[in-house]
C-alpha positions as CSV (number, residue, x, y, z in Angstrom):
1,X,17.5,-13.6,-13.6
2,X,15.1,-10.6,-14.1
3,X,11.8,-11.1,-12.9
4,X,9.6,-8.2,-12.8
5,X,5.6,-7.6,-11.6
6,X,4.1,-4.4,-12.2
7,X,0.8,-4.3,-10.4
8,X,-1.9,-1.1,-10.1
9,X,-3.9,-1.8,-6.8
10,X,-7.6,-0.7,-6.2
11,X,-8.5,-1.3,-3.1
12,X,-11.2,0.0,-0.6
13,X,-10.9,-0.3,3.3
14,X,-12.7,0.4,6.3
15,X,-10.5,1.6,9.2
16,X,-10.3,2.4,12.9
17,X,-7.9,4.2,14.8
18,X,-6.8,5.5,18.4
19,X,-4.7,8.2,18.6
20,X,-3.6,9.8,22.0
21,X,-1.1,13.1,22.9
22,X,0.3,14.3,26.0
23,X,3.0,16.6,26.5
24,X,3.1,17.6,22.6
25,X,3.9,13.8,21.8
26,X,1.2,11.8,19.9
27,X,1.0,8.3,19.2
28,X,-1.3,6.2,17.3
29,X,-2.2,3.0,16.0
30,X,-5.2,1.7,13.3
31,X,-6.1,-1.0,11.2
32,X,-8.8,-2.2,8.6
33,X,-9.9,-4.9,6.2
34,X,-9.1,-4.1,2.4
35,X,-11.7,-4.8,-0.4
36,X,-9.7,-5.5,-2.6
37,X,-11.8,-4.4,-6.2
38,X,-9.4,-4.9,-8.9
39,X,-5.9,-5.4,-9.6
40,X,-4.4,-4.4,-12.9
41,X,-0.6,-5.1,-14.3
42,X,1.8,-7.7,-15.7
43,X,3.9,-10.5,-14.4
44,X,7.5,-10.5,-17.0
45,X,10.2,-13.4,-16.9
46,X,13.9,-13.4,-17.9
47,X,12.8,-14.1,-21.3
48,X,10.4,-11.4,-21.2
49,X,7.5,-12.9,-21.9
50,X,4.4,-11.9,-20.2
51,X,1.4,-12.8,-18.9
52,X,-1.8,-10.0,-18.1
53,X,-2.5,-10.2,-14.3
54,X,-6.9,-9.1,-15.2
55,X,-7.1,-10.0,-18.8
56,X,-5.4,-13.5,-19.0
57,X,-5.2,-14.8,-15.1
58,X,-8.6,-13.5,-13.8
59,X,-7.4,-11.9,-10.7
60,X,-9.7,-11.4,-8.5
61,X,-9.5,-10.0,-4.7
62,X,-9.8,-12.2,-2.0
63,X,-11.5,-11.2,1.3
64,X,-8.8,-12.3,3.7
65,X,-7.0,-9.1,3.7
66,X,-6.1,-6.5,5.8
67,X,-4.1,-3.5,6.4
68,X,-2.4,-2.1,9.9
69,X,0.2,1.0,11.2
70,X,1.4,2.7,14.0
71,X,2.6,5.9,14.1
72,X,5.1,8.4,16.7
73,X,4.9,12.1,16.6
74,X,6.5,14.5,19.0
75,X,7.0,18.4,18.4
76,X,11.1,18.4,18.5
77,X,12.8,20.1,15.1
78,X,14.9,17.8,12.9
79,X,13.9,14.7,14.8
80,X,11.8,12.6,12.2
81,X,8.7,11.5,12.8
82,X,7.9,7.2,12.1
83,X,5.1,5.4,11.0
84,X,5.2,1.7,10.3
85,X,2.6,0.0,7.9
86,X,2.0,-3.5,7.3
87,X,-0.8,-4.6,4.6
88,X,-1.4,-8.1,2.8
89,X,-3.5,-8.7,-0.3
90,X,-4.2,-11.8,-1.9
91,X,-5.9,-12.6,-5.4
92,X,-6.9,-15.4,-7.3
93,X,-8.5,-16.3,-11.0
94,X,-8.9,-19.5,-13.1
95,X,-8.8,-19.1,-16.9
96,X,-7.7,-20.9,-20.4
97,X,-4.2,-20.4,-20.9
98,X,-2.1,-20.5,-24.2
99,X,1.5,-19.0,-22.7
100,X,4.6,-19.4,-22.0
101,X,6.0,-18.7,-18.7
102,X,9.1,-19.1,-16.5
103,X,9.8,-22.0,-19.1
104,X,6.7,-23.8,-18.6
105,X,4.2,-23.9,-21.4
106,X,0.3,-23.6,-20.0
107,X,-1.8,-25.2,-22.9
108,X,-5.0,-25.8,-20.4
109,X,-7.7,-24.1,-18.1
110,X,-4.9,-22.5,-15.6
111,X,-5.4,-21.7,-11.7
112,X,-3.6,-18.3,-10.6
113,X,-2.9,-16.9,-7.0
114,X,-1.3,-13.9,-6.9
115,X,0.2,-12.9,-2.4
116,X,1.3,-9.6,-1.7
117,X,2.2,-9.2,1.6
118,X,4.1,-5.0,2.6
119,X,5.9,-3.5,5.4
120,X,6.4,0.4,5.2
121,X,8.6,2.1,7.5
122,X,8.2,5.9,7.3
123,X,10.4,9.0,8.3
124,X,8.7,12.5,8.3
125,X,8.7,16.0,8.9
126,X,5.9,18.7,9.4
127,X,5.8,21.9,7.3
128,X,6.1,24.4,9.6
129,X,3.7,27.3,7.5
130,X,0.7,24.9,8.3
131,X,0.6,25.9,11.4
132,X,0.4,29.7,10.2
133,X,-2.0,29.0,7.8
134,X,-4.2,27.1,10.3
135,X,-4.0,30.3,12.3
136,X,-5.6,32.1,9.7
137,X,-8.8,30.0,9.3
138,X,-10.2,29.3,12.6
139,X,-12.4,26.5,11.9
140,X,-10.2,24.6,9.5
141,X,-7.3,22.8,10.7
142,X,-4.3,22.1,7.8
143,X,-1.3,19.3,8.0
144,X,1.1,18.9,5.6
145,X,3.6,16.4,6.0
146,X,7.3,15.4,4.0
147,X,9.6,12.3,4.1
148,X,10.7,9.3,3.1
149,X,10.2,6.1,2.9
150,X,11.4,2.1,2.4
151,X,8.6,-0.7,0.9
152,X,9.7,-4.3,1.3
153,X,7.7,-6.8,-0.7
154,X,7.0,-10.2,0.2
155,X,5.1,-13.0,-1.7
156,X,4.5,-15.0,-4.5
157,X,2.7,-15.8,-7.7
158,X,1.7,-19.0,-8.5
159,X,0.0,-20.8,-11.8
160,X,-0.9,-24.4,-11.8
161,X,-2.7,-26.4,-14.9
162,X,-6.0,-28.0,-14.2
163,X,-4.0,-31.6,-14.6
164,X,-1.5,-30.8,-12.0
165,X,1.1,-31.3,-14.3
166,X,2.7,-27.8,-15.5
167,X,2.7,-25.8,-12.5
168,X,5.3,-22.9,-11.3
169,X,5.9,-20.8,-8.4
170,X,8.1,-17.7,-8.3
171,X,8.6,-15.5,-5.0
172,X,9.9,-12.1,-4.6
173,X,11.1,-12.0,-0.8
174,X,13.2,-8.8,0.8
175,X,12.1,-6.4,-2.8
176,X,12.8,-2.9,-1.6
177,X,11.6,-0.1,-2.9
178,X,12.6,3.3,-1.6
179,X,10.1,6.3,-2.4
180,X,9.8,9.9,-1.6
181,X,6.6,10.4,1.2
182,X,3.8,13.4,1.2
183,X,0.9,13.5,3.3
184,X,-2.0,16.4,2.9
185,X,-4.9,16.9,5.6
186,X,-7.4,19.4,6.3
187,X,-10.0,19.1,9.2
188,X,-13.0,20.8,10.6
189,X,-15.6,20.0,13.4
190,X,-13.9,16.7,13.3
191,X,-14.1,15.8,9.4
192,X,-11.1,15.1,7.8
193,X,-10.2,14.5,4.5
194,X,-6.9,13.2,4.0
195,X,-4.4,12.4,0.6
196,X,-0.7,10.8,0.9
197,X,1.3,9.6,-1.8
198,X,4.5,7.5,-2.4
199,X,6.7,7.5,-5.3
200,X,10.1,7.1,-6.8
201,X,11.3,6.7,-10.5
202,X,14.9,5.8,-11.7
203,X,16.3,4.8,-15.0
204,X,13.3,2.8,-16.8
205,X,11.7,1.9,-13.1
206,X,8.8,3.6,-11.1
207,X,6.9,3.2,-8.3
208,X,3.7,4.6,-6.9
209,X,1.2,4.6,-4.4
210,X,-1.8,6.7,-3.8
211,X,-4.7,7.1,-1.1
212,X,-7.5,9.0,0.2
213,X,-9.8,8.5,3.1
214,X,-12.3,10.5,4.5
215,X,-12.8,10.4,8.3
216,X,-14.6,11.5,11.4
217,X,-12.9,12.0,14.9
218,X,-14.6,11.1,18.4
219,X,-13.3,12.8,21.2
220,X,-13.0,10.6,24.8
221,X,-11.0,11.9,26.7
222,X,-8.2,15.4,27.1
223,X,-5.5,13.1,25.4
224,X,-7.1,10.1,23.7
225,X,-9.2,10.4,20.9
């Protein structure tokens, strides 16, 4: 059976994070709450009929979200570096329904819940001529980062009629998705501004992921920041 979801994610988030070093190893851990904005994409059955995730369900970002990592750097060549990320995002929407779906036929005002629940794990290297470059401009600290990565999807999307009668459920538990990692940063007098990006495409599939945060560090103490 080929069910497919293809989703495009908006989401803003407010973050905090503790990083400390000692000994050229750093470690770190952060989280925040996502706002989720919008959500855009389809929801395809083995028939492939379709339903619109914005123009036909509604969707609309619920506020129990929330986003979390951990990350493990040390200086030693070869040796990737690892980051872990969890997030979970949930949406929901209530709209008039004329479809057909997963063999059910939705002729009345529908209820929709859409879970998306992620764990990342991360392997990455630092490019070297950063460092050089950094050199070169004082005040301005650069970080360019290369890896890869695995995505594993957990969830479920759910539509129910208003009678309680037609209703169906599908789940997509252990979906892997294996993407190529990059992570950009500049900092100075504390301000960073950071970009990474995730993606893979093969045969008629592809994935991607994007981000950007702008931050301020707060310095505590010689290793913990």
């Amino acid at each position: 059976m080929k069910n497919i979801i293809k989703l495009s994610l908006i989401s803003a988030m407010a973050l905090t994070q503790l990083n400390a070093g000692i000994l050229g190893i750093n470690a770190g851990l952060g989280g925040g709450m996502l706002q989720n904005k919008s959500i855009d994409g389809t929801v395809t059955d083995n028939s492939n009929s379709l339903v619109n995730l914005t123009k036909q369900l509604n969707l609309e970002g619920n506020s129990d979200n929330y986003y979390m990592y951990a990350y493990f750097e040390h200086p030693i060549p070869l040796i990737p570096n690892i980051k872990i990320e969890m997030a979970q995002e949930a949406y929901s929407g209530q709209n008039n329904l004329n479809i057909s779906l997963f063999g059910k036929n939705f002729n009345n005002k529908v209820d929709s819940t859409l879970d998306l629940s992620s764990m990342d794990g991360i392997m990455y290297w630092g490019v070297p001529m950063t460092g050089i470059l950094s050199s070169l401009t004082p005040i301005v600290d650069y970080d360019l980062d290369f890896g890869f990565g695995v995505k594993k999807f957990t969830g479920f999307v759910n539509l129910q009629d208003d009678t309680g009668i037609v209703s169906v459920q599908k789940d997509f538990q252990n979906t892997i998705i294996p993407y190529a990692y990059l992570r950009a940063r500049a900092e100075a007098f504390g301000i960073g501004v950071e970009g990474t990006g995730k993606y893979i495409s093969y045969n008629t599939n592809e994935f991607s992921e994007y981000s950007i945060k702008l931050d301020y560090t707060i310095p505590l103490t010689p290793i913990l920041d």
